[in-house]
N, C-alpha and C positions, 0 to 999 in steps of 0.2 A: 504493500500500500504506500504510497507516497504521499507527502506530508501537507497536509494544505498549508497552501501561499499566505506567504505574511502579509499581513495587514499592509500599505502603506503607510507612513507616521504620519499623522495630518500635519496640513502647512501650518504654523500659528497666525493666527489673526491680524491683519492688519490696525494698525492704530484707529482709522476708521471706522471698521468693522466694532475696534472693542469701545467706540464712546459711543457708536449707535447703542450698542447693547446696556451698555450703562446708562445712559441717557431714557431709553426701554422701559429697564428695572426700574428707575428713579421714578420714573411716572408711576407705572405701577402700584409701588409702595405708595404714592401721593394717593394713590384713589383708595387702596382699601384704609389705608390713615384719617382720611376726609369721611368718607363714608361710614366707617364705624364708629366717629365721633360722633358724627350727625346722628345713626342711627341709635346710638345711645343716648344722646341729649333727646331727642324726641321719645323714648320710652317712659325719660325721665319727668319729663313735659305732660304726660299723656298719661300718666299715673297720679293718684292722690300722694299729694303730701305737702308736710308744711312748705313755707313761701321759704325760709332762707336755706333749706335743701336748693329748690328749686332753682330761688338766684343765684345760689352761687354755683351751679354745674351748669346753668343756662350759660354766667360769665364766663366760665373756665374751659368747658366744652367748643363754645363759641369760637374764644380764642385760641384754642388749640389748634382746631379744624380749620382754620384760617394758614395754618403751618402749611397745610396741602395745598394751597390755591387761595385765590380772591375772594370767587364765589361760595366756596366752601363756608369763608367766616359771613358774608351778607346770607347764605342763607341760614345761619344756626342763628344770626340774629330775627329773622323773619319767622323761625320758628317759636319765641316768645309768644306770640298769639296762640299759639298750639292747646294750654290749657280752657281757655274759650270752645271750643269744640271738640274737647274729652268728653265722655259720658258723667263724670264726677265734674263738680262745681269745683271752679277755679278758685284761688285763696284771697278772701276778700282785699289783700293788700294788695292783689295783681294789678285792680286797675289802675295803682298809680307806678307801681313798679313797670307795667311794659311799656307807657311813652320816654318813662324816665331815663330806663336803663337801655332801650334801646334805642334810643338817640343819643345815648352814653358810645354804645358799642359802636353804631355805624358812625359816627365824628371821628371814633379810635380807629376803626379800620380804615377810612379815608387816609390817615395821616400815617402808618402803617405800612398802609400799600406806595407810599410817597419816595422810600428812601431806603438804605440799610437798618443796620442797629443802631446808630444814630441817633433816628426818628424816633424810636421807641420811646423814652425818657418822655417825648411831646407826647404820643399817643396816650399815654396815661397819665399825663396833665388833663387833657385833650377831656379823658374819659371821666375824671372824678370832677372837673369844671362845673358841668349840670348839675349833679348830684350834692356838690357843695353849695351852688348854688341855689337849689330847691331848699337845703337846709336852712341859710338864712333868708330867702326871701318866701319861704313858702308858710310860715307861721304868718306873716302880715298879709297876706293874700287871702289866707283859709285858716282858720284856728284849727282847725280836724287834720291841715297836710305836717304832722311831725314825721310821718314813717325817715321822710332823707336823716334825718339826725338820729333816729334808731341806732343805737352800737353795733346790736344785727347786723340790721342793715348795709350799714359802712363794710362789717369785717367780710359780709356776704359778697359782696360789690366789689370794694374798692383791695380787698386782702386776695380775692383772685385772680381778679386782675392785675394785679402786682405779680404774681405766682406764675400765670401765663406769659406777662408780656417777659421777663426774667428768665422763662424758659426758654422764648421767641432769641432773647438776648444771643444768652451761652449757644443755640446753636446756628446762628446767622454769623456768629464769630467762629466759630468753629469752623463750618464751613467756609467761611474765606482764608483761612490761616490753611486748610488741607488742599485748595485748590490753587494758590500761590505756592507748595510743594509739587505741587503735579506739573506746574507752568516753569518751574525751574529747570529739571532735564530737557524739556523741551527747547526752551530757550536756550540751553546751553548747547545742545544738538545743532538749534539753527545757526548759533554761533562760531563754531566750530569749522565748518567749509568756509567762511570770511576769512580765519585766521590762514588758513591754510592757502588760500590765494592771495593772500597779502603778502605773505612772506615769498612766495613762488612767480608772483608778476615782476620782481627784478631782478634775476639772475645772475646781472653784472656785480651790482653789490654784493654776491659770495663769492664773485670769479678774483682769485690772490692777482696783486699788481705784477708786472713786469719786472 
């Protein structure tokens, strides 16, 4: 019997070939990331229970799912209304909570989507502005709007948000410190044939005098 033929080795991958594929993956990971925020923020949304549960996986969720995409964070904010159309009665502090906090969220994501890590620091100026705002000008407006000065409240809101956008931080750093590693060989690659016809386009300067 004679032996069956060896495999050929396969070629390795073209550098193109490997950033399509990474580029692929990267999406990939973005959608089921987005996705199963979304889809856990609205289970959570869609269930009974108290309001500072709620708001603060609404903030934190929101902003997380915002990591995968643009649209990912406007829609986790758009899902705030979600309790409104559960079968269980929504938590009577909702109704001032969803204009508040979600004009909180999408001013954040606006500023957000604006820049790097940077920006962040504004975004969550950006997002606690309203809601300090409500706190003191909404006792003279309504004797009954105290929820924004809630302690709750605040750590619900403004302590996830902090938590989120600080995750957002460390890995929008991260990521550019690993991709300035990757752009190094590269660059040094393209560099490298320059040097090499610099030295080689004058021949006379290494030819010894007479």
């Amino acid at each position: 019997m004679t032996a069956p033929a060896a495999r050929p080795p396969r070629a390795p991958l073209s550098p193109a070939r490997r950033r399509r594929l990474r580029e692929r993956n990267l999406l990939l990971l973005r959608l089921v990331w987005g996705l199963a925020l979304l889809g856990a923020l609205a289970y959570t949304l869609w269930q009974p229970g108290d309001w500072p549960q709620k708001l603060g996986l609404w903030v934190l969720l929101t902003l997380l799912a915002d990591e995968a995409g643009g649209w990912y964070g406007y829609l986790g904010a758009a899902l705030g209304g979600l309790p409104f159309f559960s079968n269980h009665a929504p938590p009577e502090q909702w109704l001032i909570i969803l204009p508040l906090v979600g004009a909180a969220l999408t001013a954040s994501l606006i500023v957000k989507h604006s820049g790097g890590p940077l920006v962040l620091p504004f975004a969550f100026v950006l997002f606690g502005l309203p809601i300090l705002a409500a706190q003191r000008l909404g006792p003279s407006l309504d004797t009954t709007l105290t929820l924004p000065g809630n302690p709750t409240f605040q750590r619900a809101a403004l302590g996830m948000a902090a938590a989120a956008l600080a995750f957002s931080f460390v890995r929008q750093t991260v990521g550019i410190v690993l991709r300035r590693r990757l752009e190094r060989p590269k660059a040094a690659a393209r560099g490298a044939p320059d040097t090499v016809v610099s030295e080689s386009a004058s021949p006379d300067m290494a030819r010894p005098e007479a």
